[in-house]
N, C-alpha and C positions, 0 to 999 in steps of 0.2 A: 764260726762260719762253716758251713756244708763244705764238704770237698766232693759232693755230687755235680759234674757239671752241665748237667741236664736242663734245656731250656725253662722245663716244669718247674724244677726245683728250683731255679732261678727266679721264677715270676713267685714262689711262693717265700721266699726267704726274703724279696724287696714288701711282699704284702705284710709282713711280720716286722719292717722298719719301724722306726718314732718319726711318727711325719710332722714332729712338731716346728722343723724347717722348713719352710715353706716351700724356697728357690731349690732346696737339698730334695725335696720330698716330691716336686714336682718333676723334675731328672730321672728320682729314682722311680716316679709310676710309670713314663714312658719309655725306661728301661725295665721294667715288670711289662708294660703292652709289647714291647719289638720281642719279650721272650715269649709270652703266651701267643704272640702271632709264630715266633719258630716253632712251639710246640705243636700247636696244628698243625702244620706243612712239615715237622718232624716224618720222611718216611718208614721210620721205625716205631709205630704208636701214635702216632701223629690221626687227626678225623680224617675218615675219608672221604667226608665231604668237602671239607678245606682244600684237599691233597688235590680234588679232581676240577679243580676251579681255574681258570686263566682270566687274563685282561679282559678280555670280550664279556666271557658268563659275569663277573661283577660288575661289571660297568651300569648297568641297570639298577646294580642295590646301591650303588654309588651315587647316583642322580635322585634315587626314591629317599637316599639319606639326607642329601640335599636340601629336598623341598620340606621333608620331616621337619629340616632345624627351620627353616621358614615360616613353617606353620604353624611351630611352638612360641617362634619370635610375636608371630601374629597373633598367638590368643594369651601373649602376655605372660605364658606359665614357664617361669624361673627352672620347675624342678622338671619340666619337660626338657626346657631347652640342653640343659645339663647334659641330661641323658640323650639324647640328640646329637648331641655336639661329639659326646663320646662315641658313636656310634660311627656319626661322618667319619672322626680322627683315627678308625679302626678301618676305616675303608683304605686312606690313605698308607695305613700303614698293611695293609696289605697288599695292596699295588706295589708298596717299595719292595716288602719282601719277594711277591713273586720278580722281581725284576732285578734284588740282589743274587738270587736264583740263577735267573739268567747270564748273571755277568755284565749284566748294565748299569747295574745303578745302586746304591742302598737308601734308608730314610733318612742317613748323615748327610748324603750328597743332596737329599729334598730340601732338610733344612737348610744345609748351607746353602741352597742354590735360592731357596728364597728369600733369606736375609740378607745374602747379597744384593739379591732385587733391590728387596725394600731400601740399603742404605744407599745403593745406585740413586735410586728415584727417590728419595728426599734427602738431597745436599743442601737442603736449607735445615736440615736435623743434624744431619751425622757429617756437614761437609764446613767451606766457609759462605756460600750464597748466603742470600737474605732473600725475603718474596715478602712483598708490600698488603697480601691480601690473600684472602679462598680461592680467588679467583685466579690468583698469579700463579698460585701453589698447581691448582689444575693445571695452566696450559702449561706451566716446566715439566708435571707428570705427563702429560701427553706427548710432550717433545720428546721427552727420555723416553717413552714406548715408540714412539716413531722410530727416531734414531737405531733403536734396537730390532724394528721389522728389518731397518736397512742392513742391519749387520748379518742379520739371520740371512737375507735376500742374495747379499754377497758370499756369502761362507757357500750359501747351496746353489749358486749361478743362476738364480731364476730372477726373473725379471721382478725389481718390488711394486705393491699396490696399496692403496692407504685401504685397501680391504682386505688386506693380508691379516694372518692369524685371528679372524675371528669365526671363533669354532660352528661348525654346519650342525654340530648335535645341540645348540643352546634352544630351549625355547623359541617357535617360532616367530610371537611376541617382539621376545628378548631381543632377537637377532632381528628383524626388520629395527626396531629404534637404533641396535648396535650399526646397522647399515647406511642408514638414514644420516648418524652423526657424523661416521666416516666421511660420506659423498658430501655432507656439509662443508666439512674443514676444508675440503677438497673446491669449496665454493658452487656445487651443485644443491641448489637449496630454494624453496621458496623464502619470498620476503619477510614471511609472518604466518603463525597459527591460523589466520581469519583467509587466507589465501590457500590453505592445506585445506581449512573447510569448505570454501570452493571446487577444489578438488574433489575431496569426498562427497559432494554434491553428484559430481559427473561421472566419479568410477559406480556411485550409486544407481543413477540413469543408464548407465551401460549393463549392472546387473538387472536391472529390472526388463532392458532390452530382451538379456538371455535368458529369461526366468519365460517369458514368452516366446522365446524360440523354442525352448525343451533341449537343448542342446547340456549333459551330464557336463562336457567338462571342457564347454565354453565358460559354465556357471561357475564350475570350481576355478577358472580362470578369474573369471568378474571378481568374485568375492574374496580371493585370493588380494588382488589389486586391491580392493576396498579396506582389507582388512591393514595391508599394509600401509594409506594411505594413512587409515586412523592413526598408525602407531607413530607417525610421524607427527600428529598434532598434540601425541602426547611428549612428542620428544620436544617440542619448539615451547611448549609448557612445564616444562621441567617434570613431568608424570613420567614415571615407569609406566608403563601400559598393563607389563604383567600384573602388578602390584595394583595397579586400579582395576583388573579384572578380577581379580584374588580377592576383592573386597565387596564387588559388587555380587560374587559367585555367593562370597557369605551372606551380603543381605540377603541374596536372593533365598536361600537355603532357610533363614531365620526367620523370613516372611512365609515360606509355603509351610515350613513346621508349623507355624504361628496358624494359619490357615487349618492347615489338618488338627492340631486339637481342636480349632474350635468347629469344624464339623463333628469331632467326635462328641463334643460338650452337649452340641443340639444333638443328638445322637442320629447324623445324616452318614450316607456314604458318598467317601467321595468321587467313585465313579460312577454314581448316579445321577450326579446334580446337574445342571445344566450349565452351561459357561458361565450366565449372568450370575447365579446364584456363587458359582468361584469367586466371581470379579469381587461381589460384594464381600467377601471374607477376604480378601488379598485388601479389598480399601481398608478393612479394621484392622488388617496387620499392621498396613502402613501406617495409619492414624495413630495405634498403639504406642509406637518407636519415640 
């Protein structure tokens, strides 16, 4: 064993273990990541780019790590997601270190704060309940996060809302359906999907209103309303909104590629052509598929 106790030498001396235990090997690599994250933030050697970073400057490479591993899940590539995944788990763990830094918190307190979670919110796992179904198992998760706004609400003397705790930086998407189910539980909801389409019939009409007024940001109003009506039709159908636009974004992508070679095939350009003559290589993409 080194008697160097240098964060470095520590992340290099766990890379030099027999990972042939798995549960051993798995402990010992994210004690080799929480040293190589001190070695950075070392201020004697440590990067300086590491060193000049806080909450706020990462928070950005943190959400782009996010969507990364999303986007590896979505095109299916294993040895993407991997890498991805390590990358999010590096984000995390540098938020804990700048915050064991600070005297708040470390990535001990992470973990343990989260698997307390998790064994809180399923007592039909780790408790003595029982739950008869997916669907029971949901609404006791949902009770257990209720009950938990209520404690957070009381501890900090504000007044609680079943719209408490969901985050204003999530996807705008995300957060309209996250809003939508809230005000549901809460029994603010239309009857059915085909009555949300209704709706979006008429926030539709109202844009169309303001698209003939010229009014900037009457429009970003209208369309604002509209968009979130949609994502409510996706919530009362069980769709992500995000996830069905993330898919759509890709056809869409897979079709104009598919388009543009084959303007390059006839050897046309494609900012010459005319719209019809687009339209007609967008129908071959689509027939292609």
């Amino acid at each position: 064993m080194t008697t160097d106790p240098s964060p470095a030498a520590e992340a290099a001396e766990i890379a030099a273990a027999d990972p042939s235990d798995a549960a051993a090997d798995a402990a010992a690599q994210i004690r080799r990541l929480l040293a190589v994250m001190a070695a950075l933030r070392n201020p004697d050697g440590g990067c300086p780019w590491d060193l000049e970073q806080d909450f706020a400057s990462i928070a950005p490479y943190t959400i782009e790590e996010a969507y990364e591993v999303a986007d590896a899940i979505g095109r299916n590539d294993m040895a993407d997601l991997q890498d991805e995944l390590g990358d999010l788990l590096f984000q995390a763990v540098f938020h804990a270190r700048m915050a064991e830094e600070a005297g708040a918190f470390d990535f001990a307190d992470v973990a343990r704060s989260i698997a307390d979670k998790m064994e809180r919110r399923h007592p039909h796992v780790f408790g003595g309940e029982r739950v008869a179904s997916t669907e029971a198992q949901s609404a006791a998760w949902e009770e257990h996060k209720a009950r938990e706004r209520v404690s957070k609400s009381e501890q900090s003397l504000e007044i609680s809302s079943v719209l408490d705790d969901i985050p204003a930086a999530l996807p705008a998407l995300l957060r309209a359906h996250k809003l939508g189910r809230r005000m549901a539980r809460a029994g603010f909801d239309w009857p059915d999907a085909l009555a949300i389409a209704g709706k979006v019939e008429e926030e539709l009409d109202e844009l169309r209103a303001e698209i003939r007024g010229g009014d900037a940001g009457r429009m970003a109003g209208e369309l604002g309303d509209l968009l979130f009506t949609v994502a409510q039709i996706g919530r009362r159908l069980g769709i992500d909104p995000e996830e069905a636009l993330r898919r759509a974004n890709r056809k869409v992508e897979r079709r104009f590629r598919a388009v543009e070679d084959g303007i390059r095939r006839d050897g046309g350009d494609i900012a010459a052509l005319p719209m019809e003559d687009l339209e007609r290589y967008w129908r071959a993409a689509k027939a292609a598929e």
